[in-house]
C-alpha positions as CSV (number, residue, x, y, z in Angstrom):
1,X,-20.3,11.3,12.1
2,X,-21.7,11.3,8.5
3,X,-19.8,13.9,6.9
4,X,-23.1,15.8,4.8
5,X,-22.9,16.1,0.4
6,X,-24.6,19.7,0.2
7,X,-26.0,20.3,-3.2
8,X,-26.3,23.5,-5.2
9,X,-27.7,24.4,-8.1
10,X,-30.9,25.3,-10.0
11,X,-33.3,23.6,-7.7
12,X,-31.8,24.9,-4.5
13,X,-28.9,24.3,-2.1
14,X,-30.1,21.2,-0.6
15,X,-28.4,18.3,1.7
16,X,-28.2,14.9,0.5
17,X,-28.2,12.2,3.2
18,X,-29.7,9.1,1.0
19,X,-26.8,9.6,-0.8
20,X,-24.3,9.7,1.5
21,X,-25.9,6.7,3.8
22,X,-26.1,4.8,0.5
23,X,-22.6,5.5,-0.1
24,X,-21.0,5.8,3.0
25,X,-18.8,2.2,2.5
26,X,-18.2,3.0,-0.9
27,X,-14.7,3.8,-2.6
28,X,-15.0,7.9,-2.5
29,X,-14.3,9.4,-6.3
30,X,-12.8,13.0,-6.5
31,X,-11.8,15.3,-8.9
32,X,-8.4,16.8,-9.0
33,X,-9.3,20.2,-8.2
34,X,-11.2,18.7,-4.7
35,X,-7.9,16.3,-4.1
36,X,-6.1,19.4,-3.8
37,X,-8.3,21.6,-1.6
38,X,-8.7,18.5,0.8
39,X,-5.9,16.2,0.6
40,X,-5.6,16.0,4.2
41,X,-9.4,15.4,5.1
42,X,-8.7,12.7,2.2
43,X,-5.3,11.2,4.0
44,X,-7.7,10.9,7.4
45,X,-9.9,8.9,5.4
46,X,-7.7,6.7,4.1
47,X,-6.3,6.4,7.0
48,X,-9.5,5.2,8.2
49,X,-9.2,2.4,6.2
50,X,-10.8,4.0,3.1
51,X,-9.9,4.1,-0.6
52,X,-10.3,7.5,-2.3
53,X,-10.0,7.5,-6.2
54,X,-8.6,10.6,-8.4
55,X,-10.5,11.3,-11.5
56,X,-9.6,13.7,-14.7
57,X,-12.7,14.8,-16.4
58,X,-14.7,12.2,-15.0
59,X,-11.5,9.2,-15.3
60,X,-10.2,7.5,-12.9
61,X,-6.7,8.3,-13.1
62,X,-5.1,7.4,-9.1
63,X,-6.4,5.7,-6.3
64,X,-4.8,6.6,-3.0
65,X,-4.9,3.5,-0.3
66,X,-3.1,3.1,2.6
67,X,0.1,1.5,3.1
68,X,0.0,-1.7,4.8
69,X,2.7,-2.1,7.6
70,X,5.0,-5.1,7.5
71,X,3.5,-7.6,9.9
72,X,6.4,-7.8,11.9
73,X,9.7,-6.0,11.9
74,X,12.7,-8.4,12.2
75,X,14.1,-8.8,15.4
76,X,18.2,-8.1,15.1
77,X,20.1,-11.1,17.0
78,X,17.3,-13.1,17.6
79,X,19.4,-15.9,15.9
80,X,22.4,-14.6,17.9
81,X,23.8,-18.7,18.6
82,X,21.9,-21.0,17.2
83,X,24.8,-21.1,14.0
84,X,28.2,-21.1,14.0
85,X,30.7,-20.7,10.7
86,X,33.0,-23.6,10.6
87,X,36.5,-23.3,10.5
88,X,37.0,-23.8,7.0
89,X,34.3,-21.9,6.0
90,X,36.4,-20.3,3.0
91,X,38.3,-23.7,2.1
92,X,38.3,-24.9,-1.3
93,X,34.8,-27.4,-2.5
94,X,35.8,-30.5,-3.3
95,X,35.9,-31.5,-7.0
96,X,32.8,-33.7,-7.4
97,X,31.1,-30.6,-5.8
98,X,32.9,-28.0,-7.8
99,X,32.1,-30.0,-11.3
100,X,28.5,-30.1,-9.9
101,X,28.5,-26.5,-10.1
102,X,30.6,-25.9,-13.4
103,X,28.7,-28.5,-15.3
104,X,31.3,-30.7,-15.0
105,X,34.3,-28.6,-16.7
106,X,37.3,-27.8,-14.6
107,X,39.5,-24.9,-15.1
């Protein structure tokens, strides 16, 4: 459903559809004042996959998107053992290893 731009003024309160199909796929620009009064008609748009931009007298100030999700959520213990921790896990490195670190000073 095309969701219909009524216009009012001097000329008379008239619908505009050429505008709204010519800017149907286009990023929708409202002011504050509108943001308010519809935020969630706004949020159902973007949750449409739309973009919806915030102006202040006429600037572009915010643009609400939606948040992408992650692409997939870790699985916990899905590396549950394929690694096991050696014994001396916490043993001292050797030297040569140690000075590799250090930049070769010991303490």
């Amino acid at each position: 459903m095309i969701p219909l731009r009524i216009i009012e003024g001097p000329e008379r309160c008239r619908v505009d559809l050429v505008h709204d199909l010519v800017h149907l796929e286009q990023v929708k620009s409202v002011n504050v004042h509108e943001a308010k009064t519809h935020f969630s008609r706004l949020l159902a748009k973007v949750e449409r996959g739309g973009e919806v931009v915030i102006a202040r007298a006429g600037r572009p100030v915010a643009r609400l998107v939606a948040i992408e999700p992650p692409a997939t959520l870790p699985t916990l213990g899905a590396d549950a053992g394929t690694f096991v921790v050696p014994a001396d896990f916490d043993a001292p490195l050797p030297y040569d290893l140690l000075d590799a670190f250090e930049g070769g000073v010991r303490r």
